[in-house]
C-alpha positions as CSV (number, residue, x, y, z in Angstrom):
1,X,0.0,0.0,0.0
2,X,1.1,3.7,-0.9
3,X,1.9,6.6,1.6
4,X,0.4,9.6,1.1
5,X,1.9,11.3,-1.4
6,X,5.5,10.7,0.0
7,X,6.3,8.0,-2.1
8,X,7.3,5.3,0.0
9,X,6.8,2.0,-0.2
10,X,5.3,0.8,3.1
11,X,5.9,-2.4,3.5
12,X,7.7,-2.8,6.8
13,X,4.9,-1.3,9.0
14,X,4.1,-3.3,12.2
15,X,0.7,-4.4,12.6
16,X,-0.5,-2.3,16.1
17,X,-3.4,-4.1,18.4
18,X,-6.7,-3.9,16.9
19,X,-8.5,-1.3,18.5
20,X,-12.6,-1.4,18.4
21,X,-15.0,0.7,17.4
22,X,-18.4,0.0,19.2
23,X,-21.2,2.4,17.7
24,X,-22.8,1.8,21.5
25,X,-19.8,4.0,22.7
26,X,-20.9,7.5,22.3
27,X,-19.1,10.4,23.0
28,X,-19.5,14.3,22.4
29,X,-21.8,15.9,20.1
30,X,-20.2,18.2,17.6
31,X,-22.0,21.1,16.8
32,X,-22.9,22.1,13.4
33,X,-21.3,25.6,13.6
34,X,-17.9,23.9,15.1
35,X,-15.0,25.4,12.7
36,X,-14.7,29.3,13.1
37,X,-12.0,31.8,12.3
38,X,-11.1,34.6,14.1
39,X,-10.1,38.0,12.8
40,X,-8.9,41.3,14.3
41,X,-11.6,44.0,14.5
42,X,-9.6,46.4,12.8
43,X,-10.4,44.5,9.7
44,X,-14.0,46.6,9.5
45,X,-12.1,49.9,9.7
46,X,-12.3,48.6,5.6
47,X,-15.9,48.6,5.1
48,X,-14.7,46.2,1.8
49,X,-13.1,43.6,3.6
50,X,-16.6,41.6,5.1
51,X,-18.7,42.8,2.4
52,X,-21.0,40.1,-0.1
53,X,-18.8,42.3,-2.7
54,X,-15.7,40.4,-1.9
55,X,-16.7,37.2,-3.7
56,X,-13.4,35.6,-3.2
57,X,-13.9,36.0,0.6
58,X,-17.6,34.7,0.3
59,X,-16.3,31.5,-1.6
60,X,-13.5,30.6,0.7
61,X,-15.7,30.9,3.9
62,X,-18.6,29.0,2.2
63,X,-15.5,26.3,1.3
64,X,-14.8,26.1,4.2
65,X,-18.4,25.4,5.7
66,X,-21.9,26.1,5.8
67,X,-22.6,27.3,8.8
68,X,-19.6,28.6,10.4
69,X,-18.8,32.0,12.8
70,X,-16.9,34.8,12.4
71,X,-15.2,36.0,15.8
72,X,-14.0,39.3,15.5
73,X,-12.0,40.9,17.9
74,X,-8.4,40.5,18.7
75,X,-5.7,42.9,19.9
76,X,-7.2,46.0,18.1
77,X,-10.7,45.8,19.2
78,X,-9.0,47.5,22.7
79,X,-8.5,50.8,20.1
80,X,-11.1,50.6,17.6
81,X,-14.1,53.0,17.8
82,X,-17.5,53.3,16.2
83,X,-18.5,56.6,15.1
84,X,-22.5,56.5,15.6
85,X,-23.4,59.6,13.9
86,X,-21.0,62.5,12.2
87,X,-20.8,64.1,15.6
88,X,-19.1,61.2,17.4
89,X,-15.9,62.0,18.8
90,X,-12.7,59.5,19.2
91,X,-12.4,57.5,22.0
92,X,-9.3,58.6,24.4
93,X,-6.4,55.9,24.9
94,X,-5.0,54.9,28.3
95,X,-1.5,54.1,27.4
96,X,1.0,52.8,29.6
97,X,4.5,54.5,30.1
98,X,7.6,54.8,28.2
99,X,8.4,54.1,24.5
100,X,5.2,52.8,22.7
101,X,7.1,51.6,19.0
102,X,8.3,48.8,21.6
103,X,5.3,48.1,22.9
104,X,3.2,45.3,21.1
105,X,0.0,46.6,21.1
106,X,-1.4,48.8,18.7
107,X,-1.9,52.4,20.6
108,X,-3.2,54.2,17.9
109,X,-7.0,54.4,16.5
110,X,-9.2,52.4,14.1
111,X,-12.6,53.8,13.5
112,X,-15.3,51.8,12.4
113,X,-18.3,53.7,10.3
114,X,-22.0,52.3,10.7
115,X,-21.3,51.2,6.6
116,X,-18.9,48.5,7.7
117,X,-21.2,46.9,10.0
118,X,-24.3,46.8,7.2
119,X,-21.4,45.2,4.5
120,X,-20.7,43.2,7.5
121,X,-24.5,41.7,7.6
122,X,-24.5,41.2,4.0
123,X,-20.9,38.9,3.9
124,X,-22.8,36.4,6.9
125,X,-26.0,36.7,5.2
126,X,-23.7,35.7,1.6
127,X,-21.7,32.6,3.7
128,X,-24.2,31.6,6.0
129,X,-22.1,32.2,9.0
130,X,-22.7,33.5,12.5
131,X,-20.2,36.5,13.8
132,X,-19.2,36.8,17.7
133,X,-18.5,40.5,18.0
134,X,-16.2,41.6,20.1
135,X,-16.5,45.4,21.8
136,X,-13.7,47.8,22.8
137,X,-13.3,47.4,27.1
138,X,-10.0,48.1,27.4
139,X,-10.0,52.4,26.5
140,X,-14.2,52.8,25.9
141,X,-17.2,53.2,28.3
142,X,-20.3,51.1,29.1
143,X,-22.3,54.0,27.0
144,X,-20.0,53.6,24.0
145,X,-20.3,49.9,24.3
146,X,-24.0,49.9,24.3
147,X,-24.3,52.3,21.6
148,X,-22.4,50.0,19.2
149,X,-24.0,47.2,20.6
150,X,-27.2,48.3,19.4
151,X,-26.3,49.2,16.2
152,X,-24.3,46.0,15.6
153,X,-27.8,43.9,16.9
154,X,-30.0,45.8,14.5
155,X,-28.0,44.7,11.4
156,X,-26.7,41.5,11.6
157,X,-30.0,39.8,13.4
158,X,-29.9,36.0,13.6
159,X,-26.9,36.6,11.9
160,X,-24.6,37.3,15.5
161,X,-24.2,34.7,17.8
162,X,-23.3,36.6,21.1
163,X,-21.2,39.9,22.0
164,X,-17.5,39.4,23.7
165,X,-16.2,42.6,26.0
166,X,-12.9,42.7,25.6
167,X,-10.2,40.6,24.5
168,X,-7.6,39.1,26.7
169,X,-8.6,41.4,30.2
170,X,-5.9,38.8,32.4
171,X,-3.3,40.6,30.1
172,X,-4.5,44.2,30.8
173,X,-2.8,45.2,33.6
174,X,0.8,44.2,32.2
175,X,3.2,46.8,30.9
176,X,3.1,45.6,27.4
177,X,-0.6,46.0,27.6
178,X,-1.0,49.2,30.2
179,X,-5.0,50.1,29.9
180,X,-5.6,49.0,33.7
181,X,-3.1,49.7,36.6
182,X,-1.0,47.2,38.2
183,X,-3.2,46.5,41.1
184,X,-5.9,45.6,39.1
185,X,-7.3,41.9,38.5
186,X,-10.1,39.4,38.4
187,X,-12.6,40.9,40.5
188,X,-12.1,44.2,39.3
189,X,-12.5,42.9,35.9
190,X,-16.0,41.4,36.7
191,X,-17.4,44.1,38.2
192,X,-16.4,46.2,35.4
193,X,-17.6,44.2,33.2
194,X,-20.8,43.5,34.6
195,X,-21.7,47.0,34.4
196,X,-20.7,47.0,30.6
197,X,-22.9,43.9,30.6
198,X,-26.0,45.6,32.3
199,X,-25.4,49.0,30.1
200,X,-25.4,46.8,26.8
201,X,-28.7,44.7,27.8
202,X,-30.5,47.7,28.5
203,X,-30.6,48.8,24.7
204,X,-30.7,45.3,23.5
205,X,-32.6,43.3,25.9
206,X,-31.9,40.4,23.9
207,X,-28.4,40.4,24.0
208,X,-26.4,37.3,24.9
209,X,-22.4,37.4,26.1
210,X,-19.5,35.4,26.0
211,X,-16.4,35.6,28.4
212,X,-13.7,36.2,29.2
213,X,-11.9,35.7,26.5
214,X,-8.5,35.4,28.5
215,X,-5.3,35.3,26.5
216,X,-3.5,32.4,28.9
217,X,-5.4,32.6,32.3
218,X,-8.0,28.9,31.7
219,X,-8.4,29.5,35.7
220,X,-10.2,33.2,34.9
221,X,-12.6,31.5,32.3
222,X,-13.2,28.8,35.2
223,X,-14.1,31.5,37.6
224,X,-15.7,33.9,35.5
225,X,-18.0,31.3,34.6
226,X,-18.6,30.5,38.3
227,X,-19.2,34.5,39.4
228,X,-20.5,35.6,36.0
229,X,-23.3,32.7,34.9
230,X,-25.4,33.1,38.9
231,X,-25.9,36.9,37.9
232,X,-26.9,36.7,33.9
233,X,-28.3,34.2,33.6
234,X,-29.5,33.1,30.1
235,X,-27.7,36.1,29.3
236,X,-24.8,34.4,28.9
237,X,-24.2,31.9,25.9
238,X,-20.8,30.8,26.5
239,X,-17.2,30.6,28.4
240,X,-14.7,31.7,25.7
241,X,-10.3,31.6,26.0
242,X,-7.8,31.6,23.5
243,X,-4.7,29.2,22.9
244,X,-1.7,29.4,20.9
245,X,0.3,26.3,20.8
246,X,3.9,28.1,20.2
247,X,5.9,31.0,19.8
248,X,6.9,33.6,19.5
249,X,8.5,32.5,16.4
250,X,11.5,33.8,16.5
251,X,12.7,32.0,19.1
252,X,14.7,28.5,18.7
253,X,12.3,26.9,21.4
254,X,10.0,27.5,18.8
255,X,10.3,24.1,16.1
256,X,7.4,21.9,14.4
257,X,8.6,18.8,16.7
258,X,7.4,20.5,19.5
259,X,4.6,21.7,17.6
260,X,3.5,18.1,16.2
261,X,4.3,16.6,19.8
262,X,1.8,18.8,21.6
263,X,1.3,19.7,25.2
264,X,-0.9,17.3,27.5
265,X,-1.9,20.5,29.6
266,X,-4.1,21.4,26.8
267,X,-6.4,18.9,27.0
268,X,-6.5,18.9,30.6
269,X,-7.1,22.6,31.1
270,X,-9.8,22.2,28.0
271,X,-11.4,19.2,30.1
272,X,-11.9,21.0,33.7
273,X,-13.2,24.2,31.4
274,X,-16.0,22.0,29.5
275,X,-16.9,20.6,32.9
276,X,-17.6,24.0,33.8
277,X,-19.3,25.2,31.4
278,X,-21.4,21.6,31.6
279,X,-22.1,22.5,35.7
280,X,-23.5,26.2,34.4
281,X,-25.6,25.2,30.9
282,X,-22.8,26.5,29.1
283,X,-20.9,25.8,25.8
284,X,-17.0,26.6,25.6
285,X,-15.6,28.2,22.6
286,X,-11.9,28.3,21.7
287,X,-12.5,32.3,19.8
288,X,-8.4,32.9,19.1
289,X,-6.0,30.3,18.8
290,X,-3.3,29.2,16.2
291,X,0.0,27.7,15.7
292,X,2.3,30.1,17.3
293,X,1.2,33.8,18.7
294,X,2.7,37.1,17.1
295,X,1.8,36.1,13.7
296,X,3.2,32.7,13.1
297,X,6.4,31.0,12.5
298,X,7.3,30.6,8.7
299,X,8.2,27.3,7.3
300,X,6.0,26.3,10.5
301,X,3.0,27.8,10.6
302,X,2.3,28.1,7.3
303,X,3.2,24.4,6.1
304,X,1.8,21.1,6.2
305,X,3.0,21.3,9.8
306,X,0.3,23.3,10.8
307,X,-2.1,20.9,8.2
308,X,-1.8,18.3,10.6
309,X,-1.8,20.5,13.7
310,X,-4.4,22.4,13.2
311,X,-7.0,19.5,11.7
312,X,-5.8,16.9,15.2
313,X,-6.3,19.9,17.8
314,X,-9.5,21.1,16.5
315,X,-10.9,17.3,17.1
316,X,-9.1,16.9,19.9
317,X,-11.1,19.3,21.6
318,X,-14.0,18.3,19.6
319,X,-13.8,15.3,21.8
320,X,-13.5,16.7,24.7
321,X,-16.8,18.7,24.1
322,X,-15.1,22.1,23.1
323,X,-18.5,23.9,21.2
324,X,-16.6,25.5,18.7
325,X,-13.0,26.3,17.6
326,X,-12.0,29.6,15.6
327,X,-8.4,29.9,14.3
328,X,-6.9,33.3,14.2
329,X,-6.0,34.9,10.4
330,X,-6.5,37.9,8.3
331,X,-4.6,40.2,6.2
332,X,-0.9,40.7,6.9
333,X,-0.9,45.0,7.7
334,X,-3.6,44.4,10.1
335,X,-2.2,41.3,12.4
336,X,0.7,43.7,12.1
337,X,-1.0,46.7,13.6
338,X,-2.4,44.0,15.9
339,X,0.9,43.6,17.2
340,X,2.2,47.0,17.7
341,X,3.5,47.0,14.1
342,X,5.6,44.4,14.8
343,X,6.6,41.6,12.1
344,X,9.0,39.3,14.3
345,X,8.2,35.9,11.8
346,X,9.4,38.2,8.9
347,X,12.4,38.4,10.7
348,X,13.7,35.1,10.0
349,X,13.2,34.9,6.7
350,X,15.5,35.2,3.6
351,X,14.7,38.8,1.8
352,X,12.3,38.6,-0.3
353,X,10.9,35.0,0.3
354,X,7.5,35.6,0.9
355,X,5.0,38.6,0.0
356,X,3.8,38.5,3.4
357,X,4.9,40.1,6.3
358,X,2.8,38.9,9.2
359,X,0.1,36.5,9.7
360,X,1.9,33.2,8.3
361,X,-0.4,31.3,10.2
362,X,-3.6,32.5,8.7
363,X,-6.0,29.7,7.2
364,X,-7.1,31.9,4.7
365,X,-4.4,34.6,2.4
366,X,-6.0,38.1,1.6
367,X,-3.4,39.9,0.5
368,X,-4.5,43.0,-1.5
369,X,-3.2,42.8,-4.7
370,X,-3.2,39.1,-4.6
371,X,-5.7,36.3,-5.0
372,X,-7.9,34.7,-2.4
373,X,-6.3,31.4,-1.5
374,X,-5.9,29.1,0.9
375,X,-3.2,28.5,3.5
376,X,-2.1,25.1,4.4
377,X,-4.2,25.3,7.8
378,X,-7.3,25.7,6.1
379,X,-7.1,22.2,4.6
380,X,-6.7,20.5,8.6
381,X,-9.7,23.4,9.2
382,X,-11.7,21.9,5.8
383,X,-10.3,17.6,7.3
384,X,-12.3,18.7,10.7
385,X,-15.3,20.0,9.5
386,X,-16.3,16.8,8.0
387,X,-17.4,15.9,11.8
388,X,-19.6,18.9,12.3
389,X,-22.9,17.4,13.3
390,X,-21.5,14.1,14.5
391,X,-21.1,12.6,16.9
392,X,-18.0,10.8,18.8
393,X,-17.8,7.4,19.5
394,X,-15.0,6.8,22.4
395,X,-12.2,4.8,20.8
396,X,-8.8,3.9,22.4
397,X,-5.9,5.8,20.9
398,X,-2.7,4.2,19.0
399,X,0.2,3.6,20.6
400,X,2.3,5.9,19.2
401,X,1.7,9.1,20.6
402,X,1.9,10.9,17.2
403,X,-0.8,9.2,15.6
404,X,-4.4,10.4,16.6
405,X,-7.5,8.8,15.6
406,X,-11.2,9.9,16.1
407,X,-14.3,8.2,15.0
408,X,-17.7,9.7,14.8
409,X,-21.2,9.0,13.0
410,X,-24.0,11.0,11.4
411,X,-27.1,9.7,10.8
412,X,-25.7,6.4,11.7
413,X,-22.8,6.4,9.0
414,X,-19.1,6.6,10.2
415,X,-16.5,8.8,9.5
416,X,-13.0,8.2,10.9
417,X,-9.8,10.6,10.9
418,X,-6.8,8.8,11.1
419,X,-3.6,11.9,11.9
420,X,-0.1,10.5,11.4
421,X,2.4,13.6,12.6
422,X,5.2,11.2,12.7
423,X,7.9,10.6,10.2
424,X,7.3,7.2,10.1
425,X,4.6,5.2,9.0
426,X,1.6,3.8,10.6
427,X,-1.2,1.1,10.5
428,X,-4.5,1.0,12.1
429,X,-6.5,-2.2,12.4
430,X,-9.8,-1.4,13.5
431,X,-12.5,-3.6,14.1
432,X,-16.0,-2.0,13.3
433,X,-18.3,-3.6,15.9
434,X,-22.1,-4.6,15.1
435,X,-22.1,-2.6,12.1
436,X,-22.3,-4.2,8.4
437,X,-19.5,-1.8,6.9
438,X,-18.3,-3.0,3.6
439,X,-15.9,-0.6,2.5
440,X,-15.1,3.1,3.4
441,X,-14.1,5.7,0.7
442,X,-10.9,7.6,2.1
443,X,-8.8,11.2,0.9
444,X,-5.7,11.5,2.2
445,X,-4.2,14.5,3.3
446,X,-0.6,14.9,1.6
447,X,1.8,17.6,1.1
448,X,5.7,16.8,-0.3
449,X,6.9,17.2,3.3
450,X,6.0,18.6,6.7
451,X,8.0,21.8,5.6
452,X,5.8,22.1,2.4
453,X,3.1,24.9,1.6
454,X,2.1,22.4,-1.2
455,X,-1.3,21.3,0.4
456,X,-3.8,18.2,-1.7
457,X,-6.6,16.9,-0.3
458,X,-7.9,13.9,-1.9
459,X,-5.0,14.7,-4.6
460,X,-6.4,17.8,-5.3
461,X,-5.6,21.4,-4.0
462,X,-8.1,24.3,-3.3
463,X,-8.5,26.8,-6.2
464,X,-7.2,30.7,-5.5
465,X,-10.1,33.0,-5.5
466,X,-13.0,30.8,-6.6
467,X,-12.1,28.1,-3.5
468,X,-13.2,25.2,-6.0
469,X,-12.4,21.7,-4.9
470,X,-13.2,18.3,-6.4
471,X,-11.1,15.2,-5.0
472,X,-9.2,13.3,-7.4
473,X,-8.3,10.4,-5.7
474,X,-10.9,8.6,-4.1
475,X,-9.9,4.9,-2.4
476,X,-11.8,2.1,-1.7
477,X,-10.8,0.4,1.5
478,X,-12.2,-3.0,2.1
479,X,-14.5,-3.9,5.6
480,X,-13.4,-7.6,5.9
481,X,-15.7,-9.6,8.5
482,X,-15.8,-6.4,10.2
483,X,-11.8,-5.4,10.2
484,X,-10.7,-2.5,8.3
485,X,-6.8,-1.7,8.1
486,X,-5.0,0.9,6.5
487,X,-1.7,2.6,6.8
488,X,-0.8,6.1,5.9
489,X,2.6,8.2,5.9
490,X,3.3,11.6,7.5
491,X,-0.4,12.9,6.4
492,X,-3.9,12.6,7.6
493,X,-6.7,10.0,6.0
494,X,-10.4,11.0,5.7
495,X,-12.1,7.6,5.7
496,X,-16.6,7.5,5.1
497,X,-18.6,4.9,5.2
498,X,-19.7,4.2,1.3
């Protein structure tokens, strides 16, 4: 049997245990609105970006699901403003001592005219998606807040899932960050927030909230959850956090091993956070996450490395009951501003390697000037969303550490990811337990090597600016009296029940 696109010959593979899969075994429910990306807010100071005019945007999004969500926030939300009416004046900035240009966060303005929101209602109304908006906390007040809020309600209707305040508040009082004193912390941060809360469901009584939104803190989204849910109520929809698995990329700590091994306090810190949100009626949402923070390491972040990364840590917390999973991106000037201007992956790179300057880690490439295409992450993103709307069965793992498998059915028909981050080959024996499986159709995942920004799926790559995508190699695997086995290369396999 082939590898998957590596060329190898794998003949020598050992045989592992057979490991069952019992359709009795269920697991976690995946939402239908699981896969998400996350942009900065800044992006809507260009009323053209989120428009139903950008039909290369529209196609990619639609790609990559059906029914996904938006989160827009990020660093620049903290200095973006909305200018309500012509008479609206600019927010004021609390910013923290010393030089700023060494700072990394933005401290200078965005403004965001009533026009970007309505283009904004007509991109989710174009891709079907959901947004989670995310409102300035960091240098506005509750009256601004609630102003927006309104505004934001009226126009994108079903379309918005829930209102964030704020975007990583367990970072605010740090030097770097500066728009809250050193003193200052959790409960400070609720009771502000609460009154930002109150102020924003007084002009939209129907207004539902996520929180916090911490950048590292996964004890502030246990608590806040704990303090927050007794006094809202049904008010609020969701415990929110971000996670970056790396960085900053220009250090040598940095590397795709560590990348591909992972970090087993992930899954426990996701774990104890579902179970909190399970004890309050609560989903959790991962709404900013990636590769490696400060715009992604190149040659990393932007290769088949973060394929394989991106599509085993989205169902890895899929299966631990995480609601929802949106990957950080956008357009290379903006993560930039995001960042204090800073480009720190451009750094170590040859002159004149690569067009962009920041964001290497975003799924989807909107450079202006340049096509629509897609990033190698947004093919892990496209291998995950297959599960939407399934559900998990609970399987034992492989041995090998490296290789990840997950197993899930829909309307009683399976669909299995096998995730292989290892150099070396693998083979999974399964045995399909009181099912009549015949045969399941598999597409591999496959890229030249784990350094490669040359992305297939099912042989065949996503198309630059119209996002069209056809599989051209299809295989049959064979169900023999109820064993399936199969063995893949560095790569991923995408196997449905025919």
């Amino acid at each position: 049997m082939r590898g998957d696109g590596f060329g190898a010959i794998l003949q020598d593979a050992e045989i592992p245990r057979t490991i069952p899969v019992d359709p009795a075994r269920l697991g976690r429910i995946v939402p239908t609105n699981f896969v998400g990306l996350s942009y900065e807010l800044a992006e809507l100071a260009d009323a053209s970006f989120f428009s139903p005019a950008n039909t290369e945007l529209v196609a990619f999004f639609k790609r990559l699901s059906p029914s996904g969500v938006l989160r827009i926030g990020g660093n620049t939300s903290e200095f973006c403003w909305f200018r309500a009416t012509p008479a609206t004046t600019a927010i004021a900035l609390r910013t923290p001592p010393g030089d700023l240009s060494q700072r990394w966060m933005p401290h200078r303005l965005f403004v965001i005219e009533p026009n970007a929101i309505e283009t904004l209602a007509g991109f989710l109304q174009a891709t079907g998606w959901q947004a989670i908006y995310g409102l300035n906390y960091g240098n506005s007040t509750p009256e601004r807040a609630a102003t927006e809020a309104a505004f934001v309600a009226s126009r994108l209707g079903r379309h918005l899932l829930f209102f964030q305040i704020g975007n990583e508040p367990d970072f605010y009082k740090d030097a770097n960050n500066g728009v809250r004193p050193a003193s200052w912390g959790f409960q400070d941060y609720v009771r502000e927030w609460l009154g930002y809360a109150d102020a924003i469901s007084a002009r939209v009584p129907q207004a539902r909230f996520g929180g916090p939104d911490t950048g590292a803190s996964s004890d502030w989204v246990i608590r806040f959850g704990d303090e927050v849910a007794p006094k809202l109520g049904s008010r609020l929809a969701a415990l929110t956090g971000h996670y970056y698995a790396e960085g900053p990329p220009d250090t040598p700590s940095t590397t795709t091993a560590r990348l591909l091994r992972g970090d087993p306090r992930m899954a426990q810190q996701t774990a104890a956070i579902v179970q909190a949100a399970d004890a309050h009626g609560l989903q959790y949402r991962m709404t900013e996450g990636n590769s490696c923070y400060r715009g992604g390491k190149p040659g990393m972040s932007n290769a088949f490395a973060a394929t394989l990364w991106g599509a085993d840590y989205m169902l890895q917390l899929a299966s631990l009951g995480c609601a929802g999973v949106n990957l950080h991106g956008g357009k290379s000037t903006v993560l930039s501003a995001g960042l204090g201007d800073h480009n720190p992956g451009a750094k170590i790179l040859p002159a004149g390697q690569h067009r962009r300057t920041n964001g290497f880690y975003t799924p989807i490439s909107s450079e202006d000037g340049d096509p629509v295409e897609a990033m190698p992450l947004f093919y892990g993103m496209m291998f995950a969303e297959y599960f939407a709307g399934g559900q998990f069965l609970n399987v034992p793992q492989p041995a090998n550490p490296e290789c990840r498998l997950y197993v899930a059915q829909r309307a009683g028909r399976l669909t299995i990811g096998i995730i292989n981050k290892s150099l070396h080959p693998a083979t999974i024996q399964l045995r399909l337990q009181g099912t009549n499986v015949k045969a399941m159709q598999a597409l591999r995942l496959a890229a030249p090597s784990l350094h490669s920004e040359q992305v297939t799926f099912g042989g065949a790559a996503v198309a630059a600016k119209t996002a069209a995508w056809k599989p051209l190699k299809t295989e049959t695997v064979k169900v023999r009296d109820g064993m399936l086995l199969l063995t893949t290369g560095t790569g991923a396999v995408l196997l449905q029940e025919s």
